[in-house]
C-alpha positions in Angstrom: 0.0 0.0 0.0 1.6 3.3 -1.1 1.8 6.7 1.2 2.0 10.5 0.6 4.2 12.8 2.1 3.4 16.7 3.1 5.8 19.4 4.3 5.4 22.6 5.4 8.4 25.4 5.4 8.3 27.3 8.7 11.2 30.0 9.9 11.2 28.3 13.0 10.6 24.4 12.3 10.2 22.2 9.4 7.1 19.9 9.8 6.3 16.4 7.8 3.1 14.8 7.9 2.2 11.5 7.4 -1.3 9.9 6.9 -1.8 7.4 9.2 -2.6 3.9 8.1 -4.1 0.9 9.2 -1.6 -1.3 11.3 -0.8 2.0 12.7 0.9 1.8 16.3 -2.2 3.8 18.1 -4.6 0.8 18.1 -7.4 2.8 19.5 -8.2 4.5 16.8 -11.1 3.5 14.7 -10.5 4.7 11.0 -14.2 2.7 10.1 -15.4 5.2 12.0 -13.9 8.5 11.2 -15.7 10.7 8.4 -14.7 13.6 6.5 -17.6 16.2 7.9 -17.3 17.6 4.4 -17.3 16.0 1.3 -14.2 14.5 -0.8 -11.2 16.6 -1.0 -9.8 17.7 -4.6 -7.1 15.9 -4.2 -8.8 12.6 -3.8 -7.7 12.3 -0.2 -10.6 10.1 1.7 -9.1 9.6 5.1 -10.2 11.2 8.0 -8.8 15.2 8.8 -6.4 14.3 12.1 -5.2 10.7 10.9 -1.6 12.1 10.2 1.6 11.6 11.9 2.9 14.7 11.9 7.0 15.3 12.9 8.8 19.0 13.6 12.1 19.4 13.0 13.4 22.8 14.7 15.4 24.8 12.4 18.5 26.3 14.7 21.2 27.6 12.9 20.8 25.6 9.5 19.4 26.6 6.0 16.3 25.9 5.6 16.5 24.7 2.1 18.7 22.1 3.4 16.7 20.9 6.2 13.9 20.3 4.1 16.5 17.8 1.8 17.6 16.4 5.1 14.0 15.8 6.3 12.7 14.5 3.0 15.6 12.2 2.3 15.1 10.7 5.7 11.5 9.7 5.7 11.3 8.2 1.9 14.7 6.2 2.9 12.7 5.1 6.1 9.3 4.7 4.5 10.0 2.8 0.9 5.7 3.4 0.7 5.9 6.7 -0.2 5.0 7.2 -3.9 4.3 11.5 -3.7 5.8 14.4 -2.2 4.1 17.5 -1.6 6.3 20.8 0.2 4.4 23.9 0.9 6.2 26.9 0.5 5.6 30.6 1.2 7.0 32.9 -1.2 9.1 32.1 -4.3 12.6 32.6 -2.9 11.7 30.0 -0.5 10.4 27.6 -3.7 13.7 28.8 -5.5 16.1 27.8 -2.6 14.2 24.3 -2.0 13.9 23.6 -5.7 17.7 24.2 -6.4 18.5 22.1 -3.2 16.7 19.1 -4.5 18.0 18.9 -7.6 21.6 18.9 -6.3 20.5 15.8 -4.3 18.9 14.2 -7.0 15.1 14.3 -5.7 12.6 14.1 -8.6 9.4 12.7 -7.2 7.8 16.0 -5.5 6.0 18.9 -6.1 5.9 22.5 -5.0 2.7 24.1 -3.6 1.7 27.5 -2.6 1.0 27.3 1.4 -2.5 29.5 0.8 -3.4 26.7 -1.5 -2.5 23.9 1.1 -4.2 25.5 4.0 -7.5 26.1 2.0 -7.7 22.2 0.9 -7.5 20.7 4.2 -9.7 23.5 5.9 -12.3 22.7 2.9 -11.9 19.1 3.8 -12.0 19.2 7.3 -15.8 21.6 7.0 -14.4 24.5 8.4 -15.1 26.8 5.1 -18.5 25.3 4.7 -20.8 27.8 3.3 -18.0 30.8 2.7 -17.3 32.0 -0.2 -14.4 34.9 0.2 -11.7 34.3 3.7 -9.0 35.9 5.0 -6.3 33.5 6.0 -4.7 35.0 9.5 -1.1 33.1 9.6 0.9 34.1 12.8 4.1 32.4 12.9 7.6 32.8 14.2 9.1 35.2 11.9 6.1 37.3 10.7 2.4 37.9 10.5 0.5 37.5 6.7 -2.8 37.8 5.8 -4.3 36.7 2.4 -7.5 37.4 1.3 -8.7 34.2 -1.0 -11.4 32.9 -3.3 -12.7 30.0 -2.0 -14.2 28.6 -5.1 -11.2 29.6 -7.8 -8.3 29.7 -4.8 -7.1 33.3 -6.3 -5.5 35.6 -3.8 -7.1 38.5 -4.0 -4.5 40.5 -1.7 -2.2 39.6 0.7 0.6 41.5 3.1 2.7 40.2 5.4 4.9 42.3 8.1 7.5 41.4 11.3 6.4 43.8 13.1 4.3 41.3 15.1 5.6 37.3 15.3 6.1 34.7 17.5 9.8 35.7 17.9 8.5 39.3 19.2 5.8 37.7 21.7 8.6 35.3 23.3 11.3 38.2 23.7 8.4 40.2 24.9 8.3 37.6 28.1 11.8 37.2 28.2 12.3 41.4 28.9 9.5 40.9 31.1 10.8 38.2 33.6 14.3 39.6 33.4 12.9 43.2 34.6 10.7 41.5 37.4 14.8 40.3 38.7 13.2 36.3 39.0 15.9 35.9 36.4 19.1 37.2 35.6 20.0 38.1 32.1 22.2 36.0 30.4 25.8 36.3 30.1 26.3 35.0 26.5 24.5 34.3 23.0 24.2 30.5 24.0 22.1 31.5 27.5 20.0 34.1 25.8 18.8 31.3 23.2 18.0 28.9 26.0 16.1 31.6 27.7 14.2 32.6 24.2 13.1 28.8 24.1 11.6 28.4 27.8 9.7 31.9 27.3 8.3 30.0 24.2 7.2 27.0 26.2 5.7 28.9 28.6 3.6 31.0 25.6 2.5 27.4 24.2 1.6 26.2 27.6 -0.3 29.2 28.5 -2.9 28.4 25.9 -4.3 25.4 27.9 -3.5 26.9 31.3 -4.1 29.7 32.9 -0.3 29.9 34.4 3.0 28.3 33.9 6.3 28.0 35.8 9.5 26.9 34.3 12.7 26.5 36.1 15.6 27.1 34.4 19.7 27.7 35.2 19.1 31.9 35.5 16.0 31.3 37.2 12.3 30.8 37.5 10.2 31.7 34.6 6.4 32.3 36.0 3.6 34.0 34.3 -0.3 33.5 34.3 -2.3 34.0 31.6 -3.7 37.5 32.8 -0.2 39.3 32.9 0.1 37.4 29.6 -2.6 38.9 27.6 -1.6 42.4 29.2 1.9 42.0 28.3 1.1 41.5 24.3 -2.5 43.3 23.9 -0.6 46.3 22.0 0.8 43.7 19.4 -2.4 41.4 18.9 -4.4 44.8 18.4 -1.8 46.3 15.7 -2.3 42.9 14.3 -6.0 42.9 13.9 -5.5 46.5 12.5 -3.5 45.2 9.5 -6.2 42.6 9.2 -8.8 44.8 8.6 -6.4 47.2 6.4 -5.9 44.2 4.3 -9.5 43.0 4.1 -10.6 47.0 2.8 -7.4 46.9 0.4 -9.2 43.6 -1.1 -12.3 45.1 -1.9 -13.7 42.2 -1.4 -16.8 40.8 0.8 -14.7 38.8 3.9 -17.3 36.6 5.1 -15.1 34.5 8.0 -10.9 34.7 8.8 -9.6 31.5 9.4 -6.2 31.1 11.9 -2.9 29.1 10.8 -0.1 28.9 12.4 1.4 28.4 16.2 0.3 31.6 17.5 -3.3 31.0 16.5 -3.6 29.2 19.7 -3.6 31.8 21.5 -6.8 32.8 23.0 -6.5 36.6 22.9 -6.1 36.5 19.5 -9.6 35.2 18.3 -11.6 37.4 20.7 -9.3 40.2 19.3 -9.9 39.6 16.0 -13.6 39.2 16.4 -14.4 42.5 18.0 -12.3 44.2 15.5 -13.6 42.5 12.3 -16.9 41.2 13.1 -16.6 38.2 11.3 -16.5 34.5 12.2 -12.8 33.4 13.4 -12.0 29.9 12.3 -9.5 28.3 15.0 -8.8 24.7 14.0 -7.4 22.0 15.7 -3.5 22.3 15.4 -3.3 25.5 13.2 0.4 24.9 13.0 -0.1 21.9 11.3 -2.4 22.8 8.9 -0.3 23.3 5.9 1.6 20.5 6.3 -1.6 18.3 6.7 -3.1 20.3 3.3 0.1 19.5 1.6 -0.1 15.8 1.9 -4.0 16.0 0.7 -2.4 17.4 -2.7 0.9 14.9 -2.7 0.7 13.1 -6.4 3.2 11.1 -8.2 5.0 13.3 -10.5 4.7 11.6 -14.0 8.2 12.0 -16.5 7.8 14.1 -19.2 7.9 11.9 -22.1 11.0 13.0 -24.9 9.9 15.5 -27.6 9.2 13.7 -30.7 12.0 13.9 -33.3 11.2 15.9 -36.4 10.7 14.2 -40.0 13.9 13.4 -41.9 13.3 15.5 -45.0 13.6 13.1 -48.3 16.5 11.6 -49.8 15.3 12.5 -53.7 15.6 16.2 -53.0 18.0 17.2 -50.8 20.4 14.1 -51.3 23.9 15.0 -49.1 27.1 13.8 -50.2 27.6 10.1 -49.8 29.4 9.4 -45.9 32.4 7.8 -46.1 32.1 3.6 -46.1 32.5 1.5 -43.2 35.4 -0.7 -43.1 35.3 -3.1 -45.8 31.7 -2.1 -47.2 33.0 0.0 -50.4 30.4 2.1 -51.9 27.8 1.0 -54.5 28.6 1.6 -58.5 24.9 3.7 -58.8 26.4 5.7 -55.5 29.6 6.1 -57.1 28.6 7.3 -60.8 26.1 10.2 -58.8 28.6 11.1 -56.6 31.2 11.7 -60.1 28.2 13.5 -62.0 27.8 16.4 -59.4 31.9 16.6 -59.3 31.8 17.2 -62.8 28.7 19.6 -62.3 30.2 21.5 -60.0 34.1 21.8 -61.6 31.8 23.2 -64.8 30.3 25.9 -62.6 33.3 26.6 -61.1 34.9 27.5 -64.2 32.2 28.9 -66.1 32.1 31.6 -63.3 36.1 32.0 -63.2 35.4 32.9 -67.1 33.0 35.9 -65.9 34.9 37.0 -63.6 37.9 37.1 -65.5 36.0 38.6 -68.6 34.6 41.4 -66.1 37.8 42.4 -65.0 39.3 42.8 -68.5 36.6 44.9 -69.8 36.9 47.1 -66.8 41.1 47.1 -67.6 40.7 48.4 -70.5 41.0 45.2 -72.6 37.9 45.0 -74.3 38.4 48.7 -76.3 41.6 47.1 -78.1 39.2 43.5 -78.5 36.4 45.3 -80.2 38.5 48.2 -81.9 40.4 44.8 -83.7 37.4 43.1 -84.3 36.0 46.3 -86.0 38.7 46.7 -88.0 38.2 43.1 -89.6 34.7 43.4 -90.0 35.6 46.6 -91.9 37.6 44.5 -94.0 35.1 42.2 -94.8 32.4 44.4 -95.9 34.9 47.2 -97.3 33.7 45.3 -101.0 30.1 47.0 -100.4 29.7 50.5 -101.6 28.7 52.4 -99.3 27.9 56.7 -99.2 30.0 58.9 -97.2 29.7 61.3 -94.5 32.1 63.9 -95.0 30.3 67.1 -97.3 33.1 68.3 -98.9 33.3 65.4 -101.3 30.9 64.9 -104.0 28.7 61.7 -104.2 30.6 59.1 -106.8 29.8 56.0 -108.1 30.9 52.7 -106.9 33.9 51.0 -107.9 34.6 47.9 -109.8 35.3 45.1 -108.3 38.9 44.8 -108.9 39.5 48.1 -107.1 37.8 47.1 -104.0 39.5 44.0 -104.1 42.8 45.6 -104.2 41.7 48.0 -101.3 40.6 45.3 -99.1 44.4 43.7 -99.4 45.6 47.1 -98.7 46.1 47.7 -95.0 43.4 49.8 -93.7 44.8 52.8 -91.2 43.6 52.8 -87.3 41.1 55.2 -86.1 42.0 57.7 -83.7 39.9 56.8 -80.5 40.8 53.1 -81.1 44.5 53.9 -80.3 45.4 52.7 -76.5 48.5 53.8 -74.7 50.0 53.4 -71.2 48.7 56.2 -69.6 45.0 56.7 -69.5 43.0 58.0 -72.2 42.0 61.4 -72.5 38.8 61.1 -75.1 36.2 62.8 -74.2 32.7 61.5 -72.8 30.5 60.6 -75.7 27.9 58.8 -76.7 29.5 55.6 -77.3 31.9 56.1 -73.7 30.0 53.8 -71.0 31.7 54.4 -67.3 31.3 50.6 -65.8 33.0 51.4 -62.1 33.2 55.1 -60.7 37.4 55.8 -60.8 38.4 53.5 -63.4 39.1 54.1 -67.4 35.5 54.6 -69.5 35.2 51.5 -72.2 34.5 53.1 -75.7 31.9 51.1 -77.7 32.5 51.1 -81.3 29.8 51.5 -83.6 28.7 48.3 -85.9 28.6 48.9 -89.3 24.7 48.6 -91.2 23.6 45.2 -91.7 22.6 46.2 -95.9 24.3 48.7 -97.9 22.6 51.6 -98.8 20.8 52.2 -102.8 23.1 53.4 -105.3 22.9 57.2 -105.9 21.1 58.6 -108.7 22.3 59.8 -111.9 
């Protein structure tokens, strides 16, 4: 039969609870005969509200983060029935240090919940919240005093505060300044007394909530208070307390039908009849309010399922995007088809290779200079070759003549034929000016001079 774990993070202790099961060591209890007064928790949790063995381990002078490791690694190493893990936490440094702490030990199997979330499932199991919708959550502890306004039926915060003005630290130095001033002790001479003191005057507060005085011997003296000079001696706090409260509860805006107690000072007497002539509201003071989150959390303990791997994404097809063939294991050599696919895009790509070499190289004459002398030459043969034609001339000066015969322009086209002007190139650079036929290819070099083509048919014979 598996188990379920809770733990609750306190400044002063570290609490685990346990539900009880049925060979049990108390064998008076009847488990048959114990009922949930309210109906089935969220969680699932059937058994009855008290039926948990609940431990406290004091905190001292140790982190808190590692106490919890300490504390959970202990009980599941004791227990192998424990299948969830539940910790409560306060505030999100506190889930920060824990979570961090766990991981360096290895712990997977547990969750992290918010304490206001704890509290309200095992006060909604146990009947306390029966027919409320909206509650304020009063949770005096050792370090500090917070108050949470909460939806019942959606578990949103609505507001919250929390102060150190008033704690359960405050109310035991409060006792210890008082019995040292009455001279029934004396004050102690080092750090080591003082903290023994601190811990009787806290004895004698938790005492005092069953009785109406306590004495408590101890090495500096007798510590004796009743429960009258004890409600006088922290009235001023418990009041400033219950004004925060009510702050809160108008900060809200929101209809606080009942305030519910947590924690170890919630035992205290004056603080319910305080808060109820303050707030007039219902005060909810359940059995052990310091156990209450640590109870809740073990409602809410679940087994914390892996995360399955994320799926891997599709291989994209070999027909398309085919890469180049790995090299072959030793002594598997490489398929002819592989081989004869692999040589056809070696040849492809040598081709592009030099086809773009060409370009480039053909760029970089034309921009040199190169090309002018390439066309001027290639001008000149053409003029050669259709010198036979007749053709009419420019100039104005000379009169229109007939054509020659053919012998004549075949001894002209032997003859050599005399270079232009502008198709003359020299060292230096040339010194034509822009015209239409100059073309400027890249700002700071040479222009390239385009010569013109000759007409593709001769022109009619003139008239007579």
């Amino acid at each position: 039969m598996s188990s379920v774990l809770g733990v609750s993070v306190g400044a002063g202790a570290v609490r685990v609870a346990r539900p009880f099961t049925g060979d049990s060591a108390d064998p008076t209890r009847n488990f048959a005969a114990a009922q949930p007064r309210y109906a089935r928790a969220r969680s699932g949790f059937d058994g009855p509200p008290d039926a948990f063995d609940v431990q406290a381990v004091p905190v001292g002078e140790r982190r808190v983060d590692e106490l919890v490791a300490d504390a959970v690694g202990a009980v599941l190493a004791a227990d192998s029935r424990i299948s969830a893990t539940a910790i409560a936490y306060r505030d999100e440094n506190h889930a920060r240090a824990i979570r961090a702490e766990l991981a360096r030990r290895q712990f997977t199997n547990y969750e992290l919940v918010p304490d206001v979330v704890a509290a309200l499932e095992f006060l909604e199991y146990s009947g306390e919240l029966q027919g409320f919708g909206t509650v304020a959550l009063y949770d005096l502890g050792a370090s500090g005093l917070s108050v949470t306004v909460v939806d019942i039926g959606t578990r949103q915060v609505c507001f919250t505060e929390r102060t150190s003005d008033i704690s359960g630290d405050y109310l035991d130095a409060l006792i210890r300044e008082q019995q040292i001033a009455s001279g029934r002790i004396a004050h102690p001479p080092d750090h080591t007394g003082l903290v023994a003191l601190d811990k009787l005057c806290r004895e004698a507060k938790e005492q005092l909530s069953g009785s109406s005085a306590v004495a408590l011997p101890s090495t500096e003296g007798l510590v004796l208070l009743s429960q009258e000079n004890f409600e006088a001696l922290i009235m001023l706090a418990v009041e400033s307390s219950a004004r925060m409260t009510r702050d809160v509860i108008l900060r809200s805006e929101q209809p606080v039908q009942a305030v519910a107690l947590l924690g170890g000072c919630a035992q205290i007497p004056l603080v319910a009849r305080v808060l109820r002539r303050w707030l007039g509201v219902p005060v909810i003071v359940p059995a052990a309010p310091d156990t209450v989150v640590t109870r809740g959390a073990a409602m809410l303990a679940r087994p914390v399922m892996p995360r399955p791997a994320p799926a891997p994404f599709p291989a994209a097809p070999r027909e398309e995007t085919a890469p180049y063939p790995a090299e072959p294991a030793a002594g598997r050599p490489l398929g002819s088809g592989t081989v004869e696919k692999f040589g056809r895009r070696r040849e492809v790509s040598l081709a592009g290779v030099a086809v773009g070499a060409l370009v480039v190289v053909a760029a970089i004459g034309i921009t040199l200079g190169w090309g002018t002398q390439v066309l001027s030459h290639d001008s000149q043969r053409q003029d050669a070759v259709t010198s036979s034609v007749p053709t009419s001339t420019t100039r104005p000066s000379e009169p229109v003549t007939a054509a020659p015969s053919t012998t004549d322009a075949t001894n002209e086209s032997l003859a050599p034929v005399p270079q232009p002007q502008n198709a003359t190139t020299t060292t230096e650079a040339p010194t034509t000016t822009v015209g239409p036929n100059t073309i400027t290819l890249i700002p700071g070099l040479p222009p390239v001079v385009v010569p013109t083509l000759p007409p593709l048919f001769p022109p009619p014979p003139a008239q007579q």
